[in-house]
N, C-alpha and C positions, 0 to 999 in steps of 0.2 A: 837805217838800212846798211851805211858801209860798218858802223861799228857792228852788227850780227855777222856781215861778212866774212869782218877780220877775225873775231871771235871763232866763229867756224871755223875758217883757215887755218886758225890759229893750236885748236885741238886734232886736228885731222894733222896736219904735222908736228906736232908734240907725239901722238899717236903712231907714227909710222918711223918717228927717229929711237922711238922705246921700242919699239920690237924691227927695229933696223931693214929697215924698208920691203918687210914682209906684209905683203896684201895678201896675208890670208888666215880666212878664220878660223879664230881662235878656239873654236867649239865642234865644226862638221870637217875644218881644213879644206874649203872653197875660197876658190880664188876670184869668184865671181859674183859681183854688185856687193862690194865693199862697204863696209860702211863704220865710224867710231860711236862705240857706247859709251856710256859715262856709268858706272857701272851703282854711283846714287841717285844715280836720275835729274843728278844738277849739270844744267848745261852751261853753266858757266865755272865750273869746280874743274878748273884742268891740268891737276896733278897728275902725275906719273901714274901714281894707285889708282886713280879714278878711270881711266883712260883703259879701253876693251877693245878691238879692231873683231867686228863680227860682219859677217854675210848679211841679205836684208832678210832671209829667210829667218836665220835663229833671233835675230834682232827683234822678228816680228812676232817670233813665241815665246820670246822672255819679256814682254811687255805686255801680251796677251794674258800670259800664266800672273803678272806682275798686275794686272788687273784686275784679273779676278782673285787674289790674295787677299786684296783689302779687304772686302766684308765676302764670309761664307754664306751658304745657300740659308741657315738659320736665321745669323744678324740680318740676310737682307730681309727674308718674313717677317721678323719682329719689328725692324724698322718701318715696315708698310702697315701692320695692324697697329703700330703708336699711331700712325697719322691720319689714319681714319678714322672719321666723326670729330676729328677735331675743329672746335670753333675758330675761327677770323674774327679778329678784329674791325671796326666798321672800317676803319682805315684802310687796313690788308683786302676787305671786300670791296671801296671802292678802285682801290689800284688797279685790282686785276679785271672792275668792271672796265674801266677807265682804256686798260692795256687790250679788251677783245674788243672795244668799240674802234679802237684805233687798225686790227687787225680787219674787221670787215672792212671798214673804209678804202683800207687802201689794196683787200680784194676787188671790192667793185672799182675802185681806180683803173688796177689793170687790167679785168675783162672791157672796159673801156677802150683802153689801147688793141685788145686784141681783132686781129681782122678778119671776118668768114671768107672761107676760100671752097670753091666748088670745084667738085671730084669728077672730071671729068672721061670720058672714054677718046680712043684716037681717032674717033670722028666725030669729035667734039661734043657726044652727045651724053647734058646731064646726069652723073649716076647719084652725088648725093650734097648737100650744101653742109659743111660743117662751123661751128661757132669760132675756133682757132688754129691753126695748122698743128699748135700742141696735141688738142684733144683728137685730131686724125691721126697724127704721130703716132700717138700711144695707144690708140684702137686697131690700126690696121697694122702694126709693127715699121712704120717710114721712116726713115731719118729728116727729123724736122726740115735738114739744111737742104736736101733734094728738093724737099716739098716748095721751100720759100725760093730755093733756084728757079723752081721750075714758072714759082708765079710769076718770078721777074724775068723772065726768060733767058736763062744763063746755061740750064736746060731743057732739053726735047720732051724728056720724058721722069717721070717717077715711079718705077715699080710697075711701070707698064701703062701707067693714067699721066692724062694731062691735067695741072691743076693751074686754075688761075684767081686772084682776089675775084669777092664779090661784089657789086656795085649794084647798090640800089634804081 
């Protein structure tokens, strides 16, 4: 961790003593959210030549554009129709049996962990019993962390319902 640090540090002011402590981009001429590119894509190459001082804006469309350059809309088709129908090895077939068994398992692990929480009105009376404050989250638009505030009572209210665990 400190040696990426210093590394970092270490191009960010290499960077700003090449262009004499101007924070600003070298492409739109904004002075706001700074940031140094390495203009080969190596983040540890920090040559004078390598070193770019760009906004997070254009940084985040010469990487976009720099994306999608590697294979065209053609190579990528052609690369999908080679790989269809093509056979596995029994080896290759049990790994990746080997790899989805591992994935159920430890789905059902965590709906194990998850805990039903009822949806209730502010006169406490039941509107609906859900499997995980996730699954209400993402159906009724809540923010998880109100929802689990509110079972533990840290708040009054969530969206205007009171919710609390369920208990057999």
């Amino acid at each position: 961790m400190d040696k990426w640090k210093r590394s970092y540090y270490k191009h960010t002011i290499l960077a700003y003593k090449i262009y004499n402590n101007a924070k600003i981009c070298v492409k739109c001429y904004s002075t706001k959210n700074i940031c140094v590119h390495h203009k080969n894509e190596n983040p540890w190459d920090n040559r004078e030549e390598n070193l770019q001082i760009l906004c997070k804006s254009c940084h985040n469309k010469h990487h976009l554009i720099w994306v999608h350059r590697t294979h065209s809309k053609k190579s990528r088709k052609q690369m999908s129709i080679t790989h269809t129908g093509k056979k596995l090895s029994d080896i290759t077939k049990n790994k990746l049996r080997i790899s989805m068994l591992w994935r159920k398992k430890s789905l059902e692990a965590i709906k194990k962990k998850w805990k039903q929480v009822n949806q209730l009105t502010l006169d406490w009376d039941l509107i609906n019993t859900w499997d995980s404050i996730k699954e209400a989250s993402n159906i009724l638009w809540i923010m998880q962390s109100w929802i689990s505030n509110n079972c533990r009572w840290c708040r009054k209210t969530a969206w205007g319902f009171k919710w609390e665990y369920f208990n057999n």
